[in-house]
C-alpha distance (Angstrom), angle and dihedral (degrees) to the residues before:
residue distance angle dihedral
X1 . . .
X2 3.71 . .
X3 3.80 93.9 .
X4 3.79 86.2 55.0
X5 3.64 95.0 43.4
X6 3.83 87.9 50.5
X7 4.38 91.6 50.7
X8 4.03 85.6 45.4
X9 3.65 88.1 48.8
X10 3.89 96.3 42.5
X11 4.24 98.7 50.5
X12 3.87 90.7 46.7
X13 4.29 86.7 52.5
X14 3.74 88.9 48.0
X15 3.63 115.2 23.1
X16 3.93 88.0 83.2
X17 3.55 95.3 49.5
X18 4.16 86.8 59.1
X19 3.66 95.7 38.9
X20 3.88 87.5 59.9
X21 4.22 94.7 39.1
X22 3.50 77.2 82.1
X23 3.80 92.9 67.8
X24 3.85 97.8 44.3
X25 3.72 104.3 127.5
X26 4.11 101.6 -166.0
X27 4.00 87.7 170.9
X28 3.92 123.2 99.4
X29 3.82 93.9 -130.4
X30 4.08 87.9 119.6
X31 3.55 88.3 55.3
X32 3.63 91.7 50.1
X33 3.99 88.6 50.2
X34 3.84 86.7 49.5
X35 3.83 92.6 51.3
X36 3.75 98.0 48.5
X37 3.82 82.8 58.4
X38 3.89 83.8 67.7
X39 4.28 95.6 -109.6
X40 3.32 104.4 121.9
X41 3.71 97.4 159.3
X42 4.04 84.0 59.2
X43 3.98 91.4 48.2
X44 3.76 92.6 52.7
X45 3.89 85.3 53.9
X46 3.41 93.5 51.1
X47 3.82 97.7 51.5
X48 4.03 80.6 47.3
X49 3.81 91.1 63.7
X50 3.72 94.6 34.3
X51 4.04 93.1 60.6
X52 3.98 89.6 38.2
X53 3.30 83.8 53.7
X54 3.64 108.4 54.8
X55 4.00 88.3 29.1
X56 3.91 84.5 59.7
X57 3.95 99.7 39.9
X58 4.09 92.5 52.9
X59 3.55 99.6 46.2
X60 3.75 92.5 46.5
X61 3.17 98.7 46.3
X62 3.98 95.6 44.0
X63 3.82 88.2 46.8
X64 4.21 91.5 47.8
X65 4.17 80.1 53.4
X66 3.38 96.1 56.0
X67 3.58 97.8 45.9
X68 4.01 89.5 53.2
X69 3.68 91.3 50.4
X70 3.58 87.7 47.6
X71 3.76 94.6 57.6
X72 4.00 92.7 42.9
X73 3.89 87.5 55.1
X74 4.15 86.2 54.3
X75 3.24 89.2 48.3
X76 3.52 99.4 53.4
X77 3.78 96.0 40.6
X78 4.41 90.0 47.6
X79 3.95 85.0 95.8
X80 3.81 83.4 -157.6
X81 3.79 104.2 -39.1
X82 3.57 117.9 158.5
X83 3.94 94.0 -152.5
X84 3.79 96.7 33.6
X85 4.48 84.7 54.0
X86 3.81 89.3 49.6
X87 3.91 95.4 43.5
X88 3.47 86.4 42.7
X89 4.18 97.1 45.9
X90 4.10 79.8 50.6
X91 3.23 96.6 65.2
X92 3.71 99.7 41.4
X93 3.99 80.7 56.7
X94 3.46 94.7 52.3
X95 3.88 95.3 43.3
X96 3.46 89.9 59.1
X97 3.64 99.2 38.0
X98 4.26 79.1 60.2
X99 2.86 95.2 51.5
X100 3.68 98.8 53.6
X101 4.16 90.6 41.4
X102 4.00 83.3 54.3
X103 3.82 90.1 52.6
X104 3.63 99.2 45.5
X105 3.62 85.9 50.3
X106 3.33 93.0 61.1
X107 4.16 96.1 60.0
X108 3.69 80.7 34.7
X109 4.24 89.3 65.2
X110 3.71 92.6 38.4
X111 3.61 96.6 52.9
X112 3.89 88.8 50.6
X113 3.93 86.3 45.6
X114 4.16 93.1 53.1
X115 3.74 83.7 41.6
X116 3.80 100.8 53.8
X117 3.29 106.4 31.1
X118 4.18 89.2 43.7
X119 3.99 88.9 58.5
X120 4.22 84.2 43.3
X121 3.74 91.0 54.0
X122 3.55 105.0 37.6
């Protein structure tokens, strides 16, 4: 029950976050937009967040994947440990807990972006 609890739990947490990888938009074609409209100060800001953004997003997620991998490898090598399965479900947890900080953070940076630059422009 708790295993299927845990996979319920788990898709509603991160079936968002792949529904709206769809809409990630890593290109500066807003920052062109904003440009045209003659504020360049606002453009460069907006390529700013853009890089930070992606810079951010990669290395989180890349660093969230190793520390999952890292805590299946403990658990495969616990040979039955109590302690080693527990440190070893712990950092599973906290992989994947990462991993879905990282990918909030992402929406979290382009809602600022919209936000900013949208009270900038207009």
């Amino acid at each position: 029950m708790k295993k299927i609890l845990f996979l319920i739990i788990t898709i509603l947490i991160f079936a968002p976050f792949v529904v709206g990888a769809q809409n990630l938009d890593w290109d500066v074609d807003e920052c062109d937009d904003i440009r045209s409209q003659g504020y360049d100060s606002a453009a460069k800001l907006c390529e700013l967040m853009k890089d930070i953004e992606v810079i951010l997003y990669i290395f989180g997620i890349g660093l969230a994947v190793i520390i999952v991998i890292l805590g299946g490898v403990q658990y495969m090598t616990s040979q039955g440990d109590d302690n080693k399965i527990d440190k070893a479900k712990k950092t599973l947890t906290y992989g994947l807990i990462g991993a879905a900080i990282v990918m909030a953070s992402g929406f979290i940076i382009s809602m600022v972006a919209d936000i900013v630059l949208g009270k900038i422009v207009n």
